[in-house]
N, C-alpha and C positions, 0 to 999 in steps of 0.2 A: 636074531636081533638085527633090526635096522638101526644104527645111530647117525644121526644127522649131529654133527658138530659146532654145524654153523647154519642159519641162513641166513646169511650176509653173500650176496651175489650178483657180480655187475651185468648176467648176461642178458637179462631181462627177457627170456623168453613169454611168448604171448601166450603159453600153455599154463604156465606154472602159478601159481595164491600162493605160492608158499613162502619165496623168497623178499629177501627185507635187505633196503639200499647201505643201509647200517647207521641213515639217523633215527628209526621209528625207535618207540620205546622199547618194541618187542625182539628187535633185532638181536643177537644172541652171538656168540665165538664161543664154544667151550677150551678151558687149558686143559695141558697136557692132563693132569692131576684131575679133572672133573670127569674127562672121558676115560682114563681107566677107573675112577671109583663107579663109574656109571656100568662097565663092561664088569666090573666086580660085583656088583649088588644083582646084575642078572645075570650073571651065571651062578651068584649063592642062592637066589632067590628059584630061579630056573633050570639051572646046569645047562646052559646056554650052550649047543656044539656048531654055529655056525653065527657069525661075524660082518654084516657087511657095510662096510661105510660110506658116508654120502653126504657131500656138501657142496657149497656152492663154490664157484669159480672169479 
């Protein structure tokens, strides 16, 4: 599982669509409480054995 927790990111690289300045509406932070019910629903759902996480800076 990939979780991305955020894409709120000031680095602006020229490669990346993904990342969001954190006024759009889409821009996103998850809490603590969103990212483990998130890592819980896939690893119930999948038995997830590997973890990596990714956000912006």
């Amino acid at each position: 599982m990939i979780l991305n927790y955020t894409n709120v990111c000031n680095v602006r690289c020229h490669f990346c669509a993904f990342y969001r300045t954190g006024t759009e509406s889409d821009a996103y932070t998850m809490t603590r409480e969103q990212v483990l019910e998130r890592i819980s629903l896939f690893y119930d759902r999948y038995g997830i054995r590997q973890l990596l996480i990714q956000g912006g800076a």
